[in-house]
mmCIF file of the N, C-alpha and C atoms, coordinates in Angstrom:
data_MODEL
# 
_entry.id   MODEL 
# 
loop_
_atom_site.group_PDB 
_atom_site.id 
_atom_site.type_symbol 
_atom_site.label_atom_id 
_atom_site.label_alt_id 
_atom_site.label_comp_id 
_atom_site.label_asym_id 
_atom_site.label_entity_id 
_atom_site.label_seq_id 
_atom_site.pdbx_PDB_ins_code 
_atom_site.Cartn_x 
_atom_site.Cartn_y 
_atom_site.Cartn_z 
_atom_site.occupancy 
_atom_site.B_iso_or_equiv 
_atom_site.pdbx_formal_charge 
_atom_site.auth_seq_id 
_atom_site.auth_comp_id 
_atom_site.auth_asym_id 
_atom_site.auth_atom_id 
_atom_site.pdbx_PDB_model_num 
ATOM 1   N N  . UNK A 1 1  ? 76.124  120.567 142.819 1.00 0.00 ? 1  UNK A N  1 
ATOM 2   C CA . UNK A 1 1  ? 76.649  119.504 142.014 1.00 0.00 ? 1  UNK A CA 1 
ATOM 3   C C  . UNK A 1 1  ? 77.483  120.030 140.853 1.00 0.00 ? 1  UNK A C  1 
ATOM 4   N N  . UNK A 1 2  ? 77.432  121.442 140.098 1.00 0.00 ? 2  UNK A N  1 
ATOM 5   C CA . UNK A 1 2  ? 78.132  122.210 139.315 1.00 0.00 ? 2  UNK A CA 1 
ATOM 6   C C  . UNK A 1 2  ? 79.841  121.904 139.431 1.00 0.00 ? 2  UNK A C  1 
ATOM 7   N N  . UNK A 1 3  ? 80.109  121.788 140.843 1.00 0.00 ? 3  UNK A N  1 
ATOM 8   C CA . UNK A 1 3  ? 81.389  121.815 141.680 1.00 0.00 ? 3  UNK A CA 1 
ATOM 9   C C  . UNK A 1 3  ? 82.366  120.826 141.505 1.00 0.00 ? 3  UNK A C  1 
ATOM 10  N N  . UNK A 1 4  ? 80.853  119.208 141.195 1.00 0.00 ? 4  UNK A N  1 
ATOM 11  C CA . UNK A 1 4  ? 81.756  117.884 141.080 1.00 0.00 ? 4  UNK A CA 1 
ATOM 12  C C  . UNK A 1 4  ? 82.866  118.041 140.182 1.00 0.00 ? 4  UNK A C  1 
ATOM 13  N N  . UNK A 1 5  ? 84.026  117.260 140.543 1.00 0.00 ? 5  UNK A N  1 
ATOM 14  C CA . UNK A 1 5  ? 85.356  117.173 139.271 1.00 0.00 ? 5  UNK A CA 1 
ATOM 15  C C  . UNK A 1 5  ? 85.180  115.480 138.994 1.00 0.00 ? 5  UNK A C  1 
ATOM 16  N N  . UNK A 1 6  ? 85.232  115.359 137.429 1.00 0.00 ? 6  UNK A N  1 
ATOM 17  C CA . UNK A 1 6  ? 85.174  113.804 137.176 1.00 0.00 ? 6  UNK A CA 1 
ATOM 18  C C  . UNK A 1 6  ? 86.538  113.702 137.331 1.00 0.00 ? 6  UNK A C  1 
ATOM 19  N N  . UNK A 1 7  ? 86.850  112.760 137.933 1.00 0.00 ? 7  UNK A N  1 
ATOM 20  C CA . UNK A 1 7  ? 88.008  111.758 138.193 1.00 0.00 ? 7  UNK A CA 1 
ATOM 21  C C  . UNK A 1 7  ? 88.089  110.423 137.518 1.00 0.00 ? 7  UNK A C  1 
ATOM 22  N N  . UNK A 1 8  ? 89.741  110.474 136.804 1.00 0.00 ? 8  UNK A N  1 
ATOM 23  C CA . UNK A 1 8  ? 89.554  109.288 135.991 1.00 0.00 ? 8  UNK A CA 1 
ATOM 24  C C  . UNK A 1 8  ? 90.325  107.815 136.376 1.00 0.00 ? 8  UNK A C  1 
ATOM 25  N N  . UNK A 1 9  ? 89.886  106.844 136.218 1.00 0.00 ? 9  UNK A N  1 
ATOM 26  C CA . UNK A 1 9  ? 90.251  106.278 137.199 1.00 0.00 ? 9  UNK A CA 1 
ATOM 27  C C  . UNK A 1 9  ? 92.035  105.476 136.935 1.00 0.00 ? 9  UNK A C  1 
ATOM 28  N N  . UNK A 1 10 ? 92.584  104.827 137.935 1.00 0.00 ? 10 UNK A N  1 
ATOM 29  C CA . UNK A 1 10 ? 94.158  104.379 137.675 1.00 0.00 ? 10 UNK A CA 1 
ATOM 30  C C  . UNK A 1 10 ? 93.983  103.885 136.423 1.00 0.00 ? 10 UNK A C  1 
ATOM 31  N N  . UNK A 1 11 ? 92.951  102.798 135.987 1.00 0.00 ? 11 UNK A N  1 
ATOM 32  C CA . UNK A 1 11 ? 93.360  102.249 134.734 1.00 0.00 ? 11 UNK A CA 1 
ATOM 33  C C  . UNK A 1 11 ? 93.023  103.195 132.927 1.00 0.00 ? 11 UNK A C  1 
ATOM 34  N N  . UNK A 1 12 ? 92.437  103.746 133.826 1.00 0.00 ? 12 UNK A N  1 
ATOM 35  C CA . UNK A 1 12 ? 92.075  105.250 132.373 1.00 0.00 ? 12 UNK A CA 1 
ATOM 36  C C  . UNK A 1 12 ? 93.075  106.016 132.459 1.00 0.00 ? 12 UNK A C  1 
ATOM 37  N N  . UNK A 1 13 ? 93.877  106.590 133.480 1.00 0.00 ? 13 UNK A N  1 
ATOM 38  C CA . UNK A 1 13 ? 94.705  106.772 133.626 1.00 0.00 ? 13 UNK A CA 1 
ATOM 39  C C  . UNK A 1 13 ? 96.273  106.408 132.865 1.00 0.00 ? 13 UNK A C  1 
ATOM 40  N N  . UNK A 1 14 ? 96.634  105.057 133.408 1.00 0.00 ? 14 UNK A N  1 
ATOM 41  C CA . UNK A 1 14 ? 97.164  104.345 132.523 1.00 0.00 ? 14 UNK A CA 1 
ATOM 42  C C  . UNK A 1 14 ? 97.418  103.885 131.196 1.00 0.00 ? 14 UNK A C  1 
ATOM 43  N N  . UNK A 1 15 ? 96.217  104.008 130.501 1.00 0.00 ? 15 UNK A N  1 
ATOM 44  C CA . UNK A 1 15 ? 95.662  103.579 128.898 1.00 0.00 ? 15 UNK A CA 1 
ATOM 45  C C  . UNK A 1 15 ? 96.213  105.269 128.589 1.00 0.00 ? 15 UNK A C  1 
ATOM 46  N N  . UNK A 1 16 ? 95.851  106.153 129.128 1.00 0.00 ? 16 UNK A N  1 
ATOM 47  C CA . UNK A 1 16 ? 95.878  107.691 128.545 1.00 0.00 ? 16 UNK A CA 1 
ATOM 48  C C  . UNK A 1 16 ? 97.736  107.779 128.268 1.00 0.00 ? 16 UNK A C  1 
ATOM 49  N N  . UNK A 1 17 ? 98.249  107.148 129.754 1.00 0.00 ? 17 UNK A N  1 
ATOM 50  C CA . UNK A 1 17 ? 99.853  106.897 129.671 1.00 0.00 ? 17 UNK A CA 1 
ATOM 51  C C  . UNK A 1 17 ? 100.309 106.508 128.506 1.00 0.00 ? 17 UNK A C  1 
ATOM 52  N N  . UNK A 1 18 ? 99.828  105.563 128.190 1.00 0.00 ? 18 UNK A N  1 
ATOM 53  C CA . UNK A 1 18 ? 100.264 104.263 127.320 1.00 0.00 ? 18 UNK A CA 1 
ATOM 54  C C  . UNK A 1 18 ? 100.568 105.112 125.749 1.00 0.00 ? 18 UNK A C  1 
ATOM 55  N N  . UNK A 1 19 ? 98.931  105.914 125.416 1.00 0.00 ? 19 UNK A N  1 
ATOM 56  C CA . UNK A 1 19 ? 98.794  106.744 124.022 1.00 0.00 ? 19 UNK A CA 1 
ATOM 57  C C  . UNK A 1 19 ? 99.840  107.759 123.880 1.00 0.00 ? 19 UNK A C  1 
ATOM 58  N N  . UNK A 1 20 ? 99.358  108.217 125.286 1.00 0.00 ? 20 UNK A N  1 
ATOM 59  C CA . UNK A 1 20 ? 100.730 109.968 125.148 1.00 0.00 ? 20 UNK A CA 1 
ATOM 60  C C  . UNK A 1 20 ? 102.188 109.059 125.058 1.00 0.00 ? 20 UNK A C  1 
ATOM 61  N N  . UNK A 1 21 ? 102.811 107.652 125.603 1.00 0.00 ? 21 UNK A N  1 
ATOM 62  C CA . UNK A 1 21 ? 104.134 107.518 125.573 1.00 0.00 ? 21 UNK A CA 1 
ATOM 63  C C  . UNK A 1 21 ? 104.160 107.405 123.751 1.00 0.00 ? 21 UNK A C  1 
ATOM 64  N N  . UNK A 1 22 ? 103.146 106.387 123.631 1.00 0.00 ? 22 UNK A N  1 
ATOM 65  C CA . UNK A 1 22 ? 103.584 105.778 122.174 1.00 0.00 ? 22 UNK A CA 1 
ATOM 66  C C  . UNK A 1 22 ? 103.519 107.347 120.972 1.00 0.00 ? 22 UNK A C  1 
ATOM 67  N N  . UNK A 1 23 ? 102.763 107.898 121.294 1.00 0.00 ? 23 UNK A N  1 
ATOM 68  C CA . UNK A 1 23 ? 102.745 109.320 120.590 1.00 0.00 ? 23 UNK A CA 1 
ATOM 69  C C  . UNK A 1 23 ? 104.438 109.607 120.646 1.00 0.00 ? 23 UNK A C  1 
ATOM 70  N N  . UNK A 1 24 ? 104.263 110.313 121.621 1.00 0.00 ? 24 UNK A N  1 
ATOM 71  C CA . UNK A 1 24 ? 105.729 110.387 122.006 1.00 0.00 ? 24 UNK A CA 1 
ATOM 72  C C  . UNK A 1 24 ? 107.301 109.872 121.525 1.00 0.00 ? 24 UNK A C  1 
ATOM 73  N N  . UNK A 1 25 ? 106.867 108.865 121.492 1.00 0.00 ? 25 UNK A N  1 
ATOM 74  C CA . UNK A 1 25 ? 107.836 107.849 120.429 1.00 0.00 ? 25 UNK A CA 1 
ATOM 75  C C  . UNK A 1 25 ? 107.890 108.382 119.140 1.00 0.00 ? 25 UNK A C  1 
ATOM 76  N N  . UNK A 1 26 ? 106.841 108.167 118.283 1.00 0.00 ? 26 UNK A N  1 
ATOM 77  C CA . UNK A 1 26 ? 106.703 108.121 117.103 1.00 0.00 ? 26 UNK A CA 1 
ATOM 78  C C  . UNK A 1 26 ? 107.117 109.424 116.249 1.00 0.00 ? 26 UNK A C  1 
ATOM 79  N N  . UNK A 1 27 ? 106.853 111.060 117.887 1.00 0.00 ? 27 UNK A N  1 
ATOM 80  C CA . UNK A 1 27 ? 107.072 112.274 117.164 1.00 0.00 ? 27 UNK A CA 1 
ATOM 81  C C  . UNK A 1 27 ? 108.551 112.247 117.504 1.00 0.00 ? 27 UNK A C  1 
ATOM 82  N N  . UNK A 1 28 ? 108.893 111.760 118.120 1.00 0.00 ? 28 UNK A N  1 
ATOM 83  C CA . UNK A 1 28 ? 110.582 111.739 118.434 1.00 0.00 ? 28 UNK A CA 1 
ATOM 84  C C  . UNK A 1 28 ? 111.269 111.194 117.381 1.00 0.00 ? 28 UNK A C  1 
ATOM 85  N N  . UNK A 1 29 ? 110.673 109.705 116.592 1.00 0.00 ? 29 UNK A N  1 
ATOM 86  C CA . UNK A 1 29 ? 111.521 109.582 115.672 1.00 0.00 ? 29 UNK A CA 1 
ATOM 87  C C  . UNK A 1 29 ? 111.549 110.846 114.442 1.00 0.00 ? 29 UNK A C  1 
ATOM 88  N N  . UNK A 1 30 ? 110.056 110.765 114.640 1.00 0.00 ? 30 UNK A N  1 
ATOM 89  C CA . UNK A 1 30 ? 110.081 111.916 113.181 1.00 0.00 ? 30 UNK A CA 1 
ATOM 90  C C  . UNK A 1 30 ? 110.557 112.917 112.945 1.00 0.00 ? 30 UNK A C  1 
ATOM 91  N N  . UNK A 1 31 ? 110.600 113.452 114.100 1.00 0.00 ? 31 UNK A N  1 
ATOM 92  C CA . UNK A 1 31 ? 111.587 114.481 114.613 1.00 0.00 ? 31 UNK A CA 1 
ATOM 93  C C  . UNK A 1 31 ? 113.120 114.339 113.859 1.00 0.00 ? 31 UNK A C  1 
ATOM 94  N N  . UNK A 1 32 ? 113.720 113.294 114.577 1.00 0.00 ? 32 UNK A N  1 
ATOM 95  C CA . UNK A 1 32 ? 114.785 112.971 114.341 1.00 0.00 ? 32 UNK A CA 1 
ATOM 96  C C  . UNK A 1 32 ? 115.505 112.787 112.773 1.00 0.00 ? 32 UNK A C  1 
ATOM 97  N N  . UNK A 1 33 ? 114.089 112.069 111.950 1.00 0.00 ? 33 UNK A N  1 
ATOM 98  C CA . UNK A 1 33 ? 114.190 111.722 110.705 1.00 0.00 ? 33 UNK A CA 1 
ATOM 99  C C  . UNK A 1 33 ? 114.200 112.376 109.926 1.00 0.00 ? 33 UNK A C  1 
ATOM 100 N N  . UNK A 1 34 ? 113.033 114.188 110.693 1.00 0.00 ? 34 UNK A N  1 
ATOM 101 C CA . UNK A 1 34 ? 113.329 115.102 109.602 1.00 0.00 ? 34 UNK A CA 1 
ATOM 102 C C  . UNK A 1 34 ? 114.738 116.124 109.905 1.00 0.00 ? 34 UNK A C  1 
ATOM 103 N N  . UNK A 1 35 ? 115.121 116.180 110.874 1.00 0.00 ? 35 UNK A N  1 
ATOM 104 C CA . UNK A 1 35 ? 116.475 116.181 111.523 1.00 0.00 ? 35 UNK A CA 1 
ATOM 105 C C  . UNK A 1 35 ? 117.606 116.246 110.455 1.00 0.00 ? 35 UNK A C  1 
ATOM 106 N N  . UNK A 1 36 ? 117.887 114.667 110.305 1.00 0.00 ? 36 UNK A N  1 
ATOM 107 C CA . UNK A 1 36 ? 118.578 113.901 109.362 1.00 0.00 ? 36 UNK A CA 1 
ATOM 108 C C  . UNK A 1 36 ? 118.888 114.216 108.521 1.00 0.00 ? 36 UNK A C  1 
ATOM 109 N N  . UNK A 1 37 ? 117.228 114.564 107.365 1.00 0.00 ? 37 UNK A N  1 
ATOM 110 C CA . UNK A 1 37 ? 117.028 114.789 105.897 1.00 0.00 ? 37 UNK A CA 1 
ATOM 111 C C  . UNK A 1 37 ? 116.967 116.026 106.075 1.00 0.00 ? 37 UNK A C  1 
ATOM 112 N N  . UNK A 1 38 ? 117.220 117.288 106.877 1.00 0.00 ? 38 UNK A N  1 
ATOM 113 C CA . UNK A 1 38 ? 117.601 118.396 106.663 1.00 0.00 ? 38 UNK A CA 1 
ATOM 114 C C  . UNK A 1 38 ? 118.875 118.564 106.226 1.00 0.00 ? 38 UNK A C  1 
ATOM 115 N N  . UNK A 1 39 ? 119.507 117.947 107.689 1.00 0.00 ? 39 UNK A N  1 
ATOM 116 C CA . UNK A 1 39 ? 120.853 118.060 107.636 1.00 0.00 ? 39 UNK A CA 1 
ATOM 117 C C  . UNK A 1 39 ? 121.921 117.474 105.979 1.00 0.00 ? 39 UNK A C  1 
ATOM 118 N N  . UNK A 1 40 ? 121.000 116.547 105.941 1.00 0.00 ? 40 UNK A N  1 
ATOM 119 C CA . UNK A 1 40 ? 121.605 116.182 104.321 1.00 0.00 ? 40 UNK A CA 1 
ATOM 120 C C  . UNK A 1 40 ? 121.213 116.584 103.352 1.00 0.00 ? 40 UNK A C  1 
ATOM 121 N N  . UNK A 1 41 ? 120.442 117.079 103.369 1.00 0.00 ? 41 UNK A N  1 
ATOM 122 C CA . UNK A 1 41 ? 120.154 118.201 102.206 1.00 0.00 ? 41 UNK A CA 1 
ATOM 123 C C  . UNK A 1 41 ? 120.615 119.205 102.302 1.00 0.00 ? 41 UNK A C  1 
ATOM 124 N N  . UNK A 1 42 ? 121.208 119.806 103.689 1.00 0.00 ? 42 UNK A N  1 
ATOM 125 C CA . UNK A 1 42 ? 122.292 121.068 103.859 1.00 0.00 ? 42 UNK A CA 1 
ATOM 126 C C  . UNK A 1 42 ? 123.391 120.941 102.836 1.00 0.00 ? 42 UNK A C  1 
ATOM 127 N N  . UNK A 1 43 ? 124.049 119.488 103.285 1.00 0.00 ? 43 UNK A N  1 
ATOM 128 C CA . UNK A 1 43 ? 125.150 119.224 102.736 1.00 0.00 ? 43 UNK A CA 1 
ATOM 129 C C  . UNK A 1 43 ? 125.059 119.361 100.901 1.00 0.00 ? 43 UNK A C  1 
ATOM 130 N N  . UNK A 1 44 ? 124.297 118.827 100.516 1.00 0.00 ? 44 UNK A N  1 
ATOM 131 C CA . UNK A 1 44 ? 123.916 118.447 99.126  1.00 0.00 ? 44 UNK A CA 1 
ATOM 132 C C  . UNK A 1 44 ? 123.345 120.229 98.621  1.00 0.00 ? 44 UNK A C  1 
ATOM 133 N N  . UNK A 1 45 ? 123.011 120.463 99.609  1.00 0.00 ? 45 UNK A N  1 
ATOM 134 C CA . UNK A 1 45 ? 122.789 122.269 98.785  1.00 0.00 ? 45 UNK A CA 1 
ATOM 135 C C  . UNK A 1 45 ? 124.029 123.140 99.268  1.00 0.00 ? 45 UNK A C  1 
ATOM 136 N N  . UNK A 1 46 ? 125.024 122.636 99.897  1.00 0.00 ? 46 UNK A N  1 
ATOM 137 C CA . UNK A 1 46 ? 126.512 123.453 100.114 1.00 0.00 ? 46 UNK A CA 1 
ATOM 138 C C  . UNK A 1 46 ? 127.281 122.901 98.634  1.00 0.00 ? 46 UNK A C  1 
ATOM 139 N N  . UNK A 1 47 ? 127.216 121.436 98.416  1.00 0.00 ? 47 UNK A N  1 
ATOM 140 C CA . UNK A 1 47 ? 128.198 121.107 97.208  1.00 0.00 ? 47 UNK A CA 1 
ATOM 141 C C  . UNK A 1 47 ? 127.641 122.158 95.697  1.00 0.00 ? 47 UNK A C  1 
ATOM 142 N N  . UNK A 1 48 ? 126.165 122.063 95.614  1.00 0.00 ? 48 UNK A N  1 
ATOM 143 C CA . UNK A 1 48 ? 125.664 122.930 94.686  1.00 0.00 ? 48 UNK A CA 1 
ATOM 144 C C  . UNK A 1 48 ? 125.840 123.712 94.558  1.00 0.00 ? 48 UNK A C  1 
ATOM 145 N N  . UNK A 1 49 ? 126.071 124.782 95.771  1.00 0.00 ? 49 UNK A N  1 
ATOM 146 C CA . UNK A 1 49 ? 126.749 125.946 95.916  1.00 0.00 ? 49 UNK A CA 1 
ATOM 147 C C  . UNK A 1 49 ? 128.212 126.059 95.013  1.00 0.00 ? 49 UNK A C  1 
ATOM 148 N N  . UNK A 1 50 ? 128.665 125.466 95.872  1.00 0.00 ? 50 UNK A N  1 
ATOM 149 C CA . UNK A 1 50 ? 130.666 125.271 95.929  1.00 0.00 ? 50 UNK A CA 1 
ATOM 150 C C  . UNK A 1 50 ? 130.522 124.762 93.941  1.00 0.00 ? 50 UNK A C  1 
ATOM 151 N N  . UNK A 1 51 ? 129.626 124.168 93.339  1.00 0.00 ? 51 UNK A N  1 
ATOM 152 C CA . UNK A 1 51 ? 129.703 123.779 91.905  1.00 0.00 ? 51 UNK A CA 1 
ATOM 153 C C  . UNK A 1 51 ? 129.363 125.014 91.129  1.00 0.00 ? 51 UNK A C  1 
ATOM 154 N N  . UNK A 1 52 ? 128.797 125.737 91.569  1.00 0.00 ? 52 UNK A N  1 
ATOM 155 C CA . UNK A 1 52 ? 128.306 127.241 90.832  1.00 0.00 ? 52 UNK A CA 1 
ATOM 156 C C  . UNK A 1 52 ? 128.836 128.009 91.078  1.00 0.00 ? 52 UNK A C  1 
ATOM 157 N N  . UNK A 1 53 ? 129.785 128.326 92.011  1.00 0.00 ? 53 UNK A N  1 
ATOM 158 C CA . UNK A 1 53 ? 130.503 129.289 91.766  1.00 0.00 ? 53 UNK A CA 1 
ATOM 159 C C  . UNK A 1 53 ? 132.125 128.926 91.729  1.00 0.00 ? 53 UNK A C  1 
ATOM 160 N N  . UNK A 1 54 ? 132.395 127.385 91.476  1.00 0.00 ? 54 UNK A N  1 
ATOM 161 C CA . UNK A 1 54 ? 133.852 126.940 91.044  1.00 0.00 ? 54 UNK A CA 1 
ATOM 162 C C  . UNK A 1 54 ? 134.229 126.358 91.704  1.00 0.00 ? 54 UNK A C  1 
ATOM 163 N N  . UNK A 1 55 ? 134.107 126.589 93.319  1.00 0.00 ? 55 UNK A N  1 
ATOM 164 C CA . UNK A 1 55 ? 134.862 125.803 93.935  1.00 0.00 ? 55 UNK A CA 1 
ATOM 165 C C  . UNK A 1 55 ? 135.019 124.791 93.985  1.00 0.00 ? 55 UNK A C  1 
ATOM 166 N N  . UNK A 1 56 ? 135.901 123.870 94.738  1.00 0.00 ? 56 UNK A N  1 
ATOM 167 C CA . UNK A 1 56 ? 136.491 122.334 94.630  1.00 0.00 ? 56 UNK A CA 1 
ATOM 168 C C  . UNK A 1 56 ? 135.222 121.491 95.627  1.00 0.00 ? 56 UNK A C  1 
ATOM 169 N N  . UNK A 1 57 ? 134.954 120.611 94.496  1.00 0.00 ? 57 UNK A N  1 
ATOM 170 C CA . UNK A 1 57 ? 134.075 120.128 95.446  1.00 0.00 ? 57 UNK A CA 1 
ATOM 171 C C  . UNK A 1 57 ? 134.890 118.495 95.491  1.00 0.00 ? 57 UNK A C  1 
ATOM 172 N N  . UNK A 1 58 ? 134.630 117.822 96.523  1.00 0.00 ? 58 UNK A N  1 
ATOM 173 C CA . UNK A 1 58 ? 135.271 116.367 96.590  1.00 0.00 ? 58 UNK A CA 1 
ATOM 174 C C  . UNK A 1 58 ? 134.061 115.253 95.959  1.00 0.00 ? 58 UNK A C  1 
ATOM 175 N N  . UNK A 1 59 ? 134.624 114.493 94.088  1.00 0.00 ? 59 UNK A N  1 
ATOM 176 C CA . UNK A 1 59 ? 133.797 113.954 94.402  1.00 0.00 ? 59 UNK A CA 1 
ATOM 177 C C  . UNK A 1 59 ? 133.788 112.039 95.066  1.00 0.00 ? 59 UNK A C  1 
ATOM 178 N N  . UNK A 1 60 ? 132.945 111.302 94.669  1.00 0.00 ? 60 UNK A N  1 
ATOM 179 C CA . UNK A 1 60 ? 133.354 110.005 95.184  1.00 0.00 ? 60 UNK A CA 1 
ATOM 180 C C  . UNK A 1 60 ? 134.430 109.265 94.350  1.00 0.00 ? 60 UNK A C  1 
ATOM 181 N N  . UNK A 1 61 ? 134.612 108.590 95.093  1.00 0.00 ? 61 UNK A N  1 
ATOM 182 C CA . UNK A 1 61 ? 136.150 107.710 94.541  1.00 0.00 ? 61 UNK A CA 1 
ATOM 183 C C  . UNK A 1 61 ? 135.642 106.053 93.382  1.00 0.00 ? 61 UNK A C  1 
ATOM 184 N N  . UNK A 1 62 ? 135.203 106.964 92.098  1.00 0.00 ? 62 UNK A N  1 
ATOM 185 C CA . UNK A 1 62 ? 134.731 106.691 91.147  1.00 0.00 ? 62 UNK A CA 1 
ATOM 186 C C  . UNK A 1 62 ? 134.743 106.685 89.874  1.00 0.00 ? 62 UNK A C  1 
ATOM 187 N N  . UNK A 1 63 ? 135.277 105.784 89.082  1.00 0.00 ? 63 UNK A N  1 
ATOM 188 C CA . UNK A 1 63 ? 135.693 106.166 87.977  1.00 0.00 ? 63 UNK A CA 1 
ATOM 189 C C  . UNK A 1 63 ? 134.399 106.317 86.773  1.00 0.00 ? 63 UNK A C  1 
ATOM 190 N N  . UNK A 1 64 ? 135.309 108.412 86.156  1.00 0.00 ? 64 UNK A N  1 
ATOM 191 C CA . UNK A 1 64 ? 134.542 108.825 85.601  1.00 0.00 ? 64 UNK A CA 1 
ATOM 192 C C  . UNK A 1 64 ? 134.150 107.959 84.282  1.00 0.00 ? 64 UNK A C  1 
ATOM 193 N N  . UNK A 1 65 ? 134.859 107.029 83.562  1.00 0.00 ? 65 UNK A N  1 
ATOM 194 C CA . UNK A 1 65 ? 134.964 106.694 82.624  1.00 0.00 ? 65 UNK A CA 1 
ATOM 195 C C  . UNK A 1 65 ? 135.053 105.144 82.779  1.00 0.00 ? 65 UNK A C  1 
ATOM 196 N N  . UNK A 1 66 ? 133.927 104.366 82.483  1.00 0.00 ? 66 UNK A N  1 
ATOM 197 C CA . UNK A 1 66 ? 133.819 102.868 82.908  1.00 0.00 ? 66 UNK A CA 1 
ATOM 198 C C  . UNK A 1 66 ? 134.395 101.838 81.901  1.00 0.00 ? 66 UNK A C  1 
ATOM 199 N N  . UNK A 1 67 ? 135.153 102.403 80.702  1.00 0.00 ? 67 UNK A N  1 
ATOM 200 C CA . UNK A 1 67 ? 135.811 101.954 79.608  1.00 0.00 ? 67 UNK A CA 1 
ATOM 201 C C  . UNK A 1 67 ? 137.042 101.233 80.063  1.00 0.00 ? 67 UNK A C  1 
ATOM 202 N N  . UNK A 1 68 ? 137.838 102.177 80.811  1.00 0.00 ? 68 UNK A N  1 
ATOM 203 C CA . UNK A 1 68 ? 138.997 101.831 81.447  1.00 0.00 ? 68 UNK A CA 1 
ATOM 204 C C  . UNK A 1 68 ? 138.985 100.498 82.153  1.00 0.00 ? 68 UNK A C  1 
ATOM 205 N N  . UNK A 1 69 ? 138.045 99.559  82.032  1.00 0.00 ? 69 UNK A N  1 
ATOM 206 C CA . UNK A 1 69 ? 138.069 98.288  82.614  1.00 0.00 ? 69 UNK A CA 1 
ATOM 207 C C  . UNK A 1 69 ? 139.129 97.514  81.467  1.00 0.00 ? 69 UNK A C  1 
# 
């Protein structure tokens, strides 16, 4: 009897499906999200760069001085 293998059945099966997809999902977005907020924080630590040692950085199309109204 050492030998038996438990077998689980289609609908345990299924439910086990169900956890691993939705898992699945959730590490994919996060994945993605920390992805994202790398990638933009690349950007935002290249301009920091390019500001410390002079270079031209582009900024937004914003006026420095809100008087000029």
């Amino acid at each position: 009897m050492a030998n038996e293998k438990l077998r689980y059945s289609d609908q345990e099966l299924e439910e086990f499906r169900a956890i691993i997809d939705e898992k699945l999902k959730v590490a994919k977005q996060t994945y993605h999200d920390c992805m994202a907020q790398l990638n933009h924080s690349d950007k935002l630590t290249r301009n920091a760069i390019g500001r410390e040692t002079g270079a031209r950085v582009r900024l937004p199309d914003a006026p420095l001085n809100r008087m000029d109204r």
